[in-house]
N, C-alpha and C positions, 0 to 999 in steps of 0.2 A: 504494500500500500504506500504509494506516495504523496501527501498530501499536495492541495494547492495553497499555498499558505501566502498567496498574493489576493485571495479572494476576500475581500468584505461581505461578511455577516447580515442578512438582508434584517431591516428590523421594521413591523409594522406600523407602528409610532417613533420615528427617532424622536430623541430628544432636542437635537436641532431641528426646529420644525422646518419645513418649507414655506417659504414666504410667496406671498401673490405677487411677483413678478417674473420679466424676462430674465433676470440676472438672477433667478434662484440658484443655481452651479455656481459663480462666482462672490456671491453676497456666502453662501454655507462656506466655500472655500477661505472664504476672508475669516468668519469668524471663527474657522478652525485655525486659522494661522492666529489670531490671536491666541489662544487659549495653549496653542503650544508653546507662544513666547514666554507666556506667565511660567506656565508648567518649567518651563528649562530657565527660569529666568529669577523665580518667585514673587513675589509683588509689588507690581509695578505700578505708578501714574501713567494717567491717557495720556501726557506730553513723549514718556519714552518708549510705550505700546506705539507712538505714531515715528517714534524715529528709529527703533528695532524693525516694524515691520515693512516701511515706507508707506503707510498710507497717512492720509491724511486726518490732520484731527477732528474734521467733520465727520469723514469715514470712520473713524474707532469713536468718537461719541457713540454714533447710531448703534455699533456695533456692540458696544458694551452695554449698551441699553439692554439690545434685545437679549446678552445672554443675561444679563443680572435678569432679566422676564422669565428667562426661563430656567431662573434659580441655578445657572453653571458659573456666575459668579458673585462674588459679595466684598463690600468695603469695608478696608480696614478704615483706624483713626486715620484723622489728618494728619500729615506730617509738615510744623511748623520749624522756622529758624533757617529757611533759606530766602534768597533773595526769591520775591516775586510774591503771586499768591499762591496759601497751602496747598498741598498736593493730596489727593486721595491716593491711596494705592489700592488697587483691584486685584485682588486673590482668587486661586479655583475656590468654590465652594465644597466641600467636602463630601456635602451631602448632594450633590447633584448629580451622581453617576456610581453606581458599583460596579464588581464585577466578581465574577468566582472563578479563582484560578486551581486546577486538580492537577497534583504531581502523583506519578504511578509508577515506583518504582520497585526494584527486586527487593529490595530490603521497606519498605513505608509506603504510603500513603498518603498525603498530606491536601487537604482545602482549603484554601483561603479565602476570605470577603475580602475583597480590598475597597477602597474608598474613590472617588474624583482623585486624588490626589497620593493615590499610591500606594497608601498607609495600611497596613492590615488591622482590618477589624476585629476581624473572630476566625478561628481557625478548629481544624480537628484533624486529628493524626492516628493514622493507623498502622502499626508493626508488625510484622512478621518473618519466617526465615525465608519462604518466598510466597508470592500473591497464588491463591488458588482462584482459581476465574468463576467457579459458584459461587463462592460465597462472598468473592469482593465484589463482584458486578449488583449482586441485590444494597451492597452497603453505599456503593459510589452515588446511588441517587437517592438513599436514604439522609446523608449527609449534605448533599447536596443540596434536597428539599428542605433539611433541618436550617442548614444559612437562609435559606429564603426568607422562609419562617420568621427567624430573628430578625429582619428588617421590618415587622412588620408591613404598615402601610406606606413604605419607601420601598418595599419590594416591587413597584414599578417600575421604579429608577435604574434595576436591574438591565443590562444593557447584552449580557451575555457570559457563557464558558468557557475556557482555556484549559483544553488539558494536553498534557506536555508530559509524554513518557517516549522510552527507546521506541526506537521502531522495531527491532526485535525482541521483544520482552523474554521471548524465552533462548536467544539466542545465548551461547556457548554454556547447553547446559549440561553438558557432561562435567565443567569447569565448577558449576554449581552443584554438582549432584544432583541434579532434577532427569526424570525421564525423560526417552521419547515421547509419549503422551502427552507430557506435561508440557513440552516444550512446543509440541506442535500446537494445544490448545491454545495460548496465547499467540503463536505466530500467526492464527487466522482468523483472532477478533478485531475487526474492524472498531474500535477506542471509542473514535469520535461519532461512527454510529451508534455505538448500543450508548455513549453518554447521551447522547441528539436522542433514543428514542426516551428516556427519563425526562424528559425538559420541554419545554414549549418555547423557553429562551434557546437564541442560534449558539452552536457545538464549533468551534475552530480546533485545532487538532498541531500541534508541534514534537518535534524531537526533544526530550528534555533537556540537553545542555546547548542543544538551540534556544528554548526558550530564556534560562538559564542567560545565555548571550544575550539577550535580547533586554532579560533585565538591569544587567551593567551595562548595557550600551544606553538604554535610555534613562538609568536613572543611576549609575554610577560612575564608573570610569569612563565609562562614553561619550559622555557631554567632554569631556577633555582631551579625547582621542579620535583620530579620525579614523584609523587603520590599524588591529590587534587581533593578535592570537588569543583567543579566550581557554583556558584550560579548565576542568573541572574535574574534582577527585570526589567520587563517588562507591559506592559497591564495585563499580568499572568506572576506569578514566575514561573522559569523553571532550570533545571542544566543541565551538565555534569561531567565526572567521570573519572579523569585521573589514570590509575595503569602501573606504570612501563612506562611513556612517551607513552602509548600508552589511545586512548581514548577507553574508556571499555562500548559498545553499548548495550550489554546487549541480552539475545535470542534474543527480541523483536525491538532491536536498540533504548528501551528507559529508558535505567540506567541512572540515576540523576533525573527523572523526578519526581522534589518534587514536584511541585505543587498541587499535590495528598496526599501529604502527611496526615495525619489523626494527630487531635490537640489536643483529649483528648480519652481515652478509649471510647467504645462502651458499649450500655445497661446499662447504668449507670441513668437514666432516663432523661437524656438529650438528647435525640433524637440522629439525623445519626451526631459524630463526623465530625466538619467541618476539611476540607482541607488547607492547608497551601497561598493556593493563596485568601485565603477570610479575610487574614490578610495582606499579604507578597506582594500583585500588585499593581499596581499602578490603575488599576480600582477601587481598596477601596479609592484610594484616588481620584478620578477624581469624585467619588460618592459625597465624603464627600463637594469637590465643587459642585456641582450642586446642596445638599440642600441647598448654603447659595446663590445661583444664581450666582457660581462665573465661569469663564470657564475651562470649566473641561482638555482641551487642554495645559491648566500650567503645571501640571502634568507633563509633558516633558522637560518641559524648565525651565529659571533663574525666572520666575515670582513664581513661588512654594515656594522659599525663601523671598519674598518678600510680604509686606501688599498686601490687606487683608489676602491674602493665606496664611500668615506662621504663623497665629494661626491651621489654618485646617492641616499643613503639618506636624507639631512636634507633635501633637495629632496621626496623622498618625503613625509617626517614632517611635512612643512607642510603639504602638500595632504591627508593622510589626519587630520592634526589637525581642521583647520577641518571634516573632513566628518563625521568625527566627535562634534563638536562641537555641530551640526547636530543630529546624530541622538538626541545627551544631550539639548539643551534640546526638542525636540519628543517625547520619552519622558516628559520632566520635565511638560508642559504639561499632560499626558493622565492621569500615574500616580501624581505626588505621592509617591515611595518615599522611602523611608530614605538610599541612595546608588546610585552606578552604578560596579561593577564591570569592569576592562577587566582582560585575560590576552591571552595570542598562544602561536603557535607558533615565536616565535624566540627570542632571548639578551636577557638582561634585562637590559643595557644600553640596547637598542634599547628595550623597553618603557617603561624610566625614562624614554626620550628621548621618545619620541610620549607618555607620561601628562604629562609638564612642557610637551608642546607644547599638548597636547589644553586644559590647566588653560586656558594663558593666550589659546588659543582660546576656551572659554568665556567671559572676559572679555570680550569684543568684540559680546556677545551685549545685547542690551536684556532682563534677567532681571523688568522692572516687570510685576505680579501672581503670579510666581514665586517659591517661595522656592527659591534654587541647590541648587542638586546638587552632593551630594560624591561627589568621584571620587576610587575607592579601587584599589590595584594588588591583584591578582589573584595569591593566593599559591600557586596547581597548576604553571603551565607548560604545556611541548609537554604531557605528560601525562594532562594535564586529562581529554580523552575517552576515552582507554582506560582511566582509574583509574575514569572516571564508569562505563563498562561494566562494569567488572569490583564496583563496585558495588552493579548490579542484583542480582545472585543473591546475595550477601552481604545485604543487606535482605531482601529476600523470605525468606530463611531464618533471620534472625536481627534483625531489626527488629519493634519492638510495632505498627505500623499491617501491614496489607497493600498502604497505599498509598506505594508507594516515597519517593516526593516530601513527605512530612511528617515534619519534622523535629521529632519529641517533645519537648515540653521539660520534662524532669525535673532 
């Protein structure tokens, strides 16, 4: 299944209405360009809403009229003690847009309500050592209907779904100890279908550390970057691949996807060079607990830094550094970017510790015809994929491109 992940979400009432004129496409276009300058920008006076976006200060009066009408924005205080007269600044409104973002991975679960404005509401989380697809597909729209629920009568404002898991759920699962059965069950549920049939609200569909991408790009290191390799350490290492503010999917929709990556030439009588997730995921490391009987579940959390485990984890961070490391400078060789990006699914001491290892693993590296790569830590978290799902329908209904992945720069 490949997703189209350039298609906007149809929705029966958007919340930008359509206005009774010829320039309805152009008048909606305007007021989405505003709404994104705020968004990237945070709150602004109509004097630098008109010199961010180039329109005119007649044009964004009107313009901010109609979205404060339609409750997508609201006034801060005045701001006194500059020359001239006080400035209002105009905020998204918080309450004028949701959205519910589902990450669906080998190891959790995760829901999010997210707000206008990014911020997560209410969340639920579910564990296990992998998804059985009976019993999680009746929970996915149980939870799902539960966040509605909770907005009570703002569950209008609901705008759409985002969910964001591998595209092979059950791929390498002899790696996992799961069956053939098991493996094939999830490689032929269509996600965004069976979420689409629980909902009345429109179903968008991503790869999770695309989505993951998607959420640093527009709401973390992205607004600062034009062009980066996004890394993500999860169950299985995975990336995306930012070029020009736009995320780059690749024929396939799956550029970045190190996980694959190959660790040493081939034919060399070392057998099939291993892949870069048999050093680089957090399964090596959930492994390396369960030889010493420790719970392999740390792995996600603060006990990973902590005895017993933080003999088994620096052990880890060494060999996931160097492979890592690897996978930077042969990105670097190829892509020439701005920097490279690393995030995870676990506590960001752990991350501090494998980005300070990963550094001085690059150093070991011969960087001659390269210029080095800056490696930057990754400000989303476990998060990252369900804030990117939840995302998609937020853009598509209130983003100036239709193309999710292009970050406007006004």
């Amino acid at each position: 299944m490949t997703p189209d992940l350039t298609t906007e979400p149809k929705r029966d009432a958007p919340l930008l209405r359509p206005r009774g004129s010829n320039h309805v496409g152009m008048r909606q276009f305007n007021e989405r360009v505003v709404l994104q300058a705020i968004r990237q920008n945070g709150s602004l006076p109509k004097a630098d809403l008109a010199r961010l976006t180039g329109l005119t200060a007649q044009t964004i009066g009107l313009i901010t009229t109609r979205l404060e009408d339609d409750d997508l924005l609201i006034r801060h205080e005045r701001v006194r003690g500059r020359i001239g007269q006080p400035s209002v600044p105009l905020a998204l409104n918080p309450d004028g847009a949701f959205a519910i973002g589902i990450k669906i991975g080998r190891r959790s679960t995760d829901w999010l309500l997210v707000d206008f404005t990014g911020r997560v509401r209410q969340r639920k989380t579910l564990s296990y050592p992998f998804p059985d697809a009976e019993s999680l597909l009746p929970v996915l729209g149980q939870n799902m209907n539960a966040l509605c629920d909770e907005l009570g009568p703002q569950a209008s404002r609901l705008v759409g779904v985002g969910v964001a898991a591998p595209f092979q759920l059950g791929g390498w699962h002899k790696m996992l100890g799961l069956s053939d059965v098991q493996s094939d069950t999830w490689n032929q549920i269509d996600l965004s279908a069976a979420v689409q049939g629980m909902t009345d609200l429109p179903v968008s569909f991503a790869k999770d550390t695309s989505a993951a991408c998607v959420a640093e790009l527009v709401a973390g290191r992205g607004r600062d970057l034009k062009s980066f390799l996004y890394l993500f350490v999860d169950t299985f290492v995975g990336g995306g691949l930012v070029i020009n503010s736009h995320l780059h999917g690749g024929i396939h929709g799956n550029a970045g996807a190190v996980a694959s990556l190959p660790l040493h030439l081939a034919g060399l009588g070392l057998g099939t060079p291993e892949q870069l997730l048999s050093h680089a995921s957090l399964w090596e490391l959930e492994q390396r607990f369960k030889i010493h009987g420790l719970d392999p579940a740390a792995a996600y959390d603060e006990r990973a830094m902590q005895a017993p485990y933080a003999i088994e984890t620096r052990a880890w961070v060494e060999s996931a550094a160097n492979a890592l490391a690897h996978s930077v400078v042969s990105a670097t060789a190829f892509l020439d970017m701005d920097a490279i990006v690393m995030d995870g699914s676990f506590c960001r001491p752990l991350l501090e510790l494998l980005m300070q290892s990963t550094r001085e693993a690059l150093g070991r590296y011969d960087w001659q015809g390269l210029w080095p790569a800056t490696l930057l830590t990754g400000s989303i978290g476990s998060d990252a994929r369900a804030l990117g799902g939840a995302m998609l329908p937020l853009h598509a209904n209130f983003a100036p491109d239709r193309d999710l992945f292009l970050k406007v720069g006004v």
